[in-house]
C-alpha positions as CSV (number, residue, x, y, z in Angstrom):
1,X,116.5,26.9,-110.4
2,X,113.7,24.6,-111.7
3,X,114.6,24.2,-115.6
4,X,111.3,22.2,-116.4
5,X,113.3,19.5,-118.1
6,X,112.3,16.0,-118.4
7,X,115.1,13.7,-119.0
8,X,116.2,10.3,-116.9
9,X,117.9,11.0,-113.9
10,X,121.1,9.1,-113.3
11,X,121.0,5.4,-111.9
12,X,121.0,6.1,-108.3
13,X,120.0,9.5,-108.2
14,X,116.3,9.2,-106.9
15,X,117.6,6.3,-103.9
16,X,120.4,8.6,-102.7
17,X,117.3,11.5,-102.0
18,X,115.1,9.2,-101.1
19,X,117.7,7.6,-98.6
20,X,118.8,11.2,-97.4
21,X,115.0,12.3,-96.8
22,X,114.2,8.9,-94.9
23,X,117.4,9.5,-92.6
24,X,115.9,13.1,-91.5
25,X,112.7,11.1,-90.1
26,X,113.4,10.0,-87.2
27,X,115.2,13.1,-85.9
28,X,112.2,14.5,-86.6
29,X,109.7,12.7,-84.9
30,X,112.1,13.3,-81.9
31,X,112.1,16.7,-82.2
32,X,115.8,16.4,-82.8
33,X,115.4,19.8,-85.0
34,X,119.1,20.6,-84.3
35,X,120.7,17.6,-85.5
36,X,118.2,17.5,-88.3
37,X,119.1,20.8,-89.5
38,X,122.4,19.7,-91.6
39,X,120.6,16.4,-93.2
40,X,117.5,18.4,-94.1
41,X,120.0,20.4,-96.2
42,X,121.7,17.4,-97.6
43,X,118.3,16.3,-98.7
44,X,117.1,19.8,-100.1
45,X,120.2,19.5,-102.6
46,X,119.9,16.0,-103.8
47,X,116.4,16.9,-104.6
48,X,117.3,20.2,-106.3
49,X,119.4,18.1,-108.6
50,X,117.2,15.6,-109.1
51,X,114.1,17.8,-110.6
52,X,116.4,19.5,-113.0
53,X,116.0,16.6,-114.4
54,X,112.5,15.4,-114.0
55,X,109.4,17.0,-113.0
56,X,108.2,14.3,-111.4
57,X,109.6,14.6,-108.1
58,X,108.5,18.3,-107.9
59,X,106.2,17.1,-104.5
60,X,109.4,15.5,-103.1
61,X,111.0,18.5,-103.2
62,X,108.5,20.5,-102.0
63,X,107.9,18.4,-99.1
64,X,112.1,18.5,-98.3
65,X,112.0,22.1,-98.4
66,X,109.4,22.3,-96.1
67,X,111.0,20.1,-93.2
68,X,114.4,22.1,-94.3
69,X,112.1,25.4,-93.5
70,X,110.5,24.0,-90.4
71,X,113.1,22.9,-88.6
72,X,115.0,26.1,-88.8
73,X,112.1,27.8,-87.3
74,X,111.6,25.5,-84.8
75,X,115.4,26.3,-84.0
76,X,115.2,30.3,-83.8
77,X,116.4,30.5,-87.5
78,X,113.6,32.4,-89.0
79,X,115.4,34.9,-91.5
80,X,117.4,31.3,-92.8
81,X,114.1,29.6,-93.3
82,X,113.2,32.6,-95.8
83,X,115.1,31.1,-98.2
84,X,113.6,27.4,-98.3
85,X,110.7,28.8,-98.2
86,X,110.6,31.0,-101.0
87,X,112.0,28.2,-102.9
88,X,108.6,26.0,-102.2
89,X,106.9,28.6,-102.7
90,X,108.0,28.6,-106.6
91,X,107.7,25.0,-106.3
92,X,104.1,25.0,-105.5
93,X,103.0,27.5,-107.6
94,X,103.8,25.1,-110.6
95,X,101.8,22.2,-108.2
96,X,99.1,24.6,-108.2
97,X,99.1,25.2,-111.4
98,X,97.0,22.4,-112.7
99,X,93.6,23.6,-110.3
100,X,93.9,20.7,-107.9
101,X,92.7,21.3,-104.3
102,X,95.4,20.0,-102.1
103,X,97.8,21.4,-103.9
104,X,96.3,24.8,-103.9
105,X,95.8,24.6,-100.1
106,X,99.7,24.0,-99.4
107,X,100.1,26.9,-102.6
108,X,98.2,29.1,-99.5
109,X,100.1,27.4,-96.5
110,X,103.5,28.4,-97.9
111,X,102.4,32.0,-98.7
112,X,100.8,32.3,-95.3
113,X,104.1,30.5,-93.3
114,X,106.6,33.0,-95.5
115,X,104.1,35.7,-95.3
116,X,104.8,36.1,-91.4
117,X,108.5,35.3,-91.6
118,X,108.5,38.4,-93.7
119,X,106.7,40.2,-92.2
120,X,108.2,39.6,-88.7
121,X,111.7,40.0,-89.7
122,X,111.5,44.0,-91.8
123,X,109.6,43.3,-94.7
124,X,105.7,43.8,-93.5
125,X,104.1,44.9,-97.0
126,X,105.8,41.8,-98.8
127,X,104.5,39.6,-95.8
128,X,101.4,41.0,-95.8
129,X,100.7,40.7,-99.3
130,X,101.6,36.8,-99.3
131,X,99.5,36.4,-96.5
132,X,96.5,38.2,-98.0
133,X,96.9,36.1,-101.4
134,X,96.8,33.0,-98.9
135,X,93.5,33.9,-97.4
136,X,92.3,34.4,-101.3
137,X,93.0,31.1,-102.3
138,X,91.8,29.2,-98.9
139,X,88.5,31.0,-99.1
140,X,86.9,29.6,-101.8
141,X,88.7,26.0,-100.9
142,X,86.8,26.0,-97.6
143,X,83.5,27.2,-98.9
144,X,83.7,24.5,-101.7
145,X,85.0,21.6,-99.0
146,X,84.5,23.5,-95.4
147,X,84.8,19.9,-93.4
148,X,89.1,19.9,-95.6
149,X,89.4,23.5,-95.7
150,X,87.5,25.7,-92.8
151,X,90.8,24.6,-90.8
152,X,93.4,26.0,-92.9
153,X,91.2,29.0,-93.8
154,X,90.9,30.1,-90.0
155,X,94.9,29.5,-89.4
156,X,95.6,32.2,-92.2
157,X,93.7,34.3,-91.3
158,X,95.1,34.0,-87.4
159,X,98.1,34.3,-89.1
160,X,97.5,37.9,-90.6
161,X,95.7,38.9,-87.1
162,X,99.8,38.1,-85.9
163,X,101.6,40.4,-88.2
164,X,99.0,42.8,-88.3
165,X,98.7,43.0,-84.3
166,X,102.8,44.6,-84.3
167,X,102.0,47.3,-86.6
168,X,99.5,48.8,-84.9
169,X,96.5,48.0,-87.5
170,X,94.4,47.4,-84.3
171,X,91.6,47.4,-85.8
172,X,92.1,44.9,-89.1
173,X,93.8,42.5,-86.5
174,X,90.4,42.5,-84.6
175,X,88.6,41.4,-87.8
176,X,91.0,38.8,-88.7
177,X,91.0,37.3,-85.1
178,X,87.3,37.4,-84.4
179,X,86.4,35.4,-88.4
180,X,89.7,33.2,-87.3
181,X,88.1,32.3,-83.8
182,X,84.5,31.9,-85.6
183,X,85.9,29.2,-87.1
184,X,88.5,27.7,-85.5
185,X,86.4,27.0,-82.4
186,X,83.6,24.9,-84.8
187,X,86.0,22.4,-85.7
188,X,85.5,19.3,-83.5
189,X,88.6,17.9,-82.1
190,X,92.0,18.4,-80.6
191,X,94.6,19.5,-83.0
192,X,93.9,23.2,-83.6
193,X,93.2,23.8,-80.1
194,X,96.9,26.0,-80.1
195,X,96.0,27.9,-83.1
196,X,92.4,28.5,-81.6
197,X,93.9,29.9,-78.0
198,X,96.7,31.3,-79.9
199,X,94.3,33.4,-82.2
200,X,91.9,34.0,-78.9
201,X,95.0,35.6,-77.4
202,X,95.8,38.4,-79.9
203,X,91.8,38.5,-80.6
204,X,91.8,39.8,-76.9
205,X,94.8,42.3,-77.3
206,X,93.2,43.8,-80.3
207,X,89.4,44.0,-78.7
208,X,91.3,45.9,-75.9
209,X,93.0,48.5,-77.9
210,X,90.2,49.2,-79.8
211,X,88.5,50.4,-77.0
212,X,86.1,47.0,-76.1
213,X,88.0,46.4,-72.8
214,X,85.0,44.1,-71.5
215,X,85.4,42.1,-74.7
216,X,88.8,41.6,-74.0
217,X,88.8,40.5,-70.9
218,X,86.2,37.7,-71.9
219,X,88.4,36.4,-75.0
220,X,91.7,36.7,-73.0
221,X,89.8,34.0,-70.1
222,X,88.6,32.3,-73.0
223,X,92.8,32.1,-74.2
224,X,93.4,30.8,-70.4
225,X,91.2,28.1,-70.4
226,X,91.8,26.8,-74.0
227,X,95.7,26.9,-73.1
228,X,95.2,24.7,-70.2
229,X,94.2,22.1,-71.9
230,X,97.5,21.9,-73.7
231,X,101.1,21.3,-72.9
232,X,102.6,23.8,-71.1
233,X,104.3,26.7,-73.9
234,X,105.8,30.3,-73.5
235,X,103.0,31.5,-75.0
236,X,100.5,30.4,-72.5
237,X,102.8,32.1,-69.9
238,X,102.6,35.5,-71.9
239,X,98.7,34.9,-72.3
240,X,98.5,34.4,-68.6
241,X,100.4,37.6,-68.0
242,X,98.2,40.0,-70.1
243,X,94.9,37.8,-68.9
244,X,96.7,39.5,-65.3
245,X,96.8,42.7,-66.4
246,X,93.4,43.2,-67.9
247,X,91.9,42.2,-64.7
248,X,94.1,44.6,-62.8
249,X,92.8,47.1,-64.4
250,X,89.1,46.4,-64.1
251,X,89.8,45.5,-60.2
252,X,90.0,41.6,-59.8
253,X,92.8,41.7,-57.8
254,X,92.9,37.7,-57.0
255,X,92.0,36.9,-60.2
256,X,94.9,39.1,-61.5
257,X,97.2,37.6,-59.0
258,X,96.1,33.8,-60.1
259,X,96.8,34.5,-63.2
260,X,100.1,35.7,-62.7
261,X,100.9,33.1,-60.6
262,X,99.9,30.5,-63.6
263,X,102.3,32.2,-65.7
264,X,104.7,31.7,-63.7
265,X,104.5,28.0,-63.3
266,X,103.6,27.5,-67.0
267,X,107.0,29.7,-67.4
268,X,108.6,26.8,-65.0
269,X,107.5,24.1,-66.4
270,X,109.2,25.4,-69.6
271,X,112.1,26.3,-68.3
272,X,111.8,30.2,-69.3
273,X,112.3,32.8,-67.1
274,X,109.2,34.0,-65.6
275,X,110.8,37.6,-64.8
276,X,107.8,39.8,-66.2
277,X,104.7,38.1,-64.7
278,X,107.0,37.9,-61.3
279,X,107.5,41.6,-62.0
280,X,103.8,42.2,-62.3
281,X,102.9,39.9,-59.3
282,X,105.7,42.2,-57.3
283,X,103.6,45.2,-58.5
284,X,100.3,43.8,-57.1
285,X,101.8,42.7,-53.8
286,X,102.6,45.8,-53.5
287,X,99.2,47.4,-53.6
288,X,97.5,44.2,-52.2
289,X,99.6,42.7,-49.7
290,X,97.1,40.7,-47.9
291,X,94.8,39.6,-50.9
292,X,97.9,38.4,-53.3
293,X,99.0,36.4,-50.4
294,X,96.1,34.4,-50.1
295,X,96.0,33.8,-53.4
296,X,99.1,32.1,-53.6
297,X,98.5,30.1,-50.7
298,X,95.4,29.2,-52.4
299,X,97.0,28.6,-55.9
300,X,100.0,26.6,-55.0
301,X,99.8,25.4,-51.3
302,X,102.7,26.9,-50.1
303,X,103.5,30.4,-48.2
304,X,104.3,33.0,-50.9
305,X,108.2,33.2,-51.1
306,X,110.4,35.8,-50.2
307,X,111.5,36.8,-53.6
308,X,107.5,38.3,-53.7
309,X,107.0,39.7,-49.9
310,X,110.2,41.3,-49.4
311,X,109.5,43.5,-52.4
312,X,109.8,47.3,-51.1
313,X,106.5,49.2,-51.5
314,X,107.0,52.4,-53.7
């Protein structure tokens, strides 16, 4: 706990955090998450200590919590990063406190980042809630400063879209995906471009199963393209794969199959298994022979292996 207490830490005390912080850096920018795992800890309790002490290295704290909390994401730990991240949160609320800006903004990052461990891992309404308080405070942030906070803004609210999406609120996950693309795709530049195709993504799922299927199709190409011009991720491969299936369904059979194909090299390139959209392209094979054939020919140069033309037809 935080006791509020200002008092002079003991000689020493501030270097040895300071030194333990600065020795998780460079693991970091490595993306050695695994090894940075145990010094982000050390670093988390040497600052604990050190603010029971003195306020004034509340933002150090906060800032060690949140590499502590990232990089056990990052890792496949999200139920451990709950903890960290709770702990910020508290931690921010008093940054918050005094009505500045910034601090208010990372106030509504925290809730938003906790809000979907939450609510991904059994407590939704909790999640939800934090996430919902998020967008509250980002709102009035990016209509005060929309060049700072327009940014942050659209990522919470393509972070609700993502919790709301598994619970079957179709519909609210359409309307936080459509304001989260509005303005996500305004912003000039590069660095939201996976939150934008990310957000595009589950915009298309939810347009689809709320009956605007034509819609769909149109945000799930706009996903496609926006993910290629990124580094190869999982996630493309699974946008890839549902891109597929929606133009199954309306009859683009080569389409379908070139999309399927893509997620199986994005898959590749990633080293993940690539077994549904190979599953799917099996499926199509099946009902095309001829026309999914050509496609990979056309797609990857090659003749389409056996793994996909010895598939049985049902």
């Amino acid at each position: 706990m935080i006791s509020g207490v200002t008092s002079t830490p003991e000689p020493g005390m501030y270097a040895r955090a300071q030194a333990l912080y600065e020795q998780t850096l460079p693991l970091l920018m490595a993306g050695n998450y695994e090894k940075a795992i145990p010094l982000c800890r050390a670093a988390v309790d040497a600052h604990r200590v050190l603010v029971e002490v003195q306020d004034e290295y509340l933002l150090d704290f906060a800032i060690v919590l949140n590499n502590l909390a990232t990089v056990l994401t990052t890792t496949g730990r999200q139920r451990d990063a709950v903890e960290p991240l709770r702990e910020e949160l508290d931690v921010r609320r008093r940054l918050a406190a005094g009505g500045d800006p910034g601090h208010r903004n990372e106030l509504g990052r925290v809730l938003s980042v906790l809000g979907v461990a939450l609510a991904t891992t059994g407590t939704f309404d909790e999640g939800e809630a934090m996430i919902r308080e998020s967008i509250r405070i980002r709102r009035p942030l990016a209509e005060a400063e929309p060049a700072v906070y327009r940014l942050p803004l659209g990522e919470s609210l393509a972070d609700w879209s993502r919790v709301l999406y598994p619970a079957e609120r179709f519909e609210d996950a359409r309307s936080a995906a459509a304001e989260a693309v509005s303005i996500l795709r305004g912003i000039p530049g590069d660095d939201h471009l996976r939150s934008l195709a990310e957000v595009r993504h589950m915009h298309g799922l939810a347009l689809g199963r709320t009956g605007s299927e034509e819609a769909a199709l149109g945000q799930l190409a706009e996903a496609t393209e926006t993910f290629l011009r990124l580094p190869h991720s999982p996630l493309a491969a699974r946008c890839f794969n549902d891109y597929a299936n929606y133009l199954a369904r309306a009859g683009h059979i080569a389409a379908a199959a070139g999309a399927l194909i893509s997620a199986i090299a994005v898959s590749q390139a990633v080293g993940k298994p690539a077994e549904l959209p190979e599953e799917n392209l099996r499926n199509l094979y099946q009902t095309a022979p001829t026309v999914v054939a050509e496609q990979w020919k056309r797609s990857t140069g090659t003749k389409p292996p056996r793994w996909l033309t010895r598939s049985k037809r049902r």
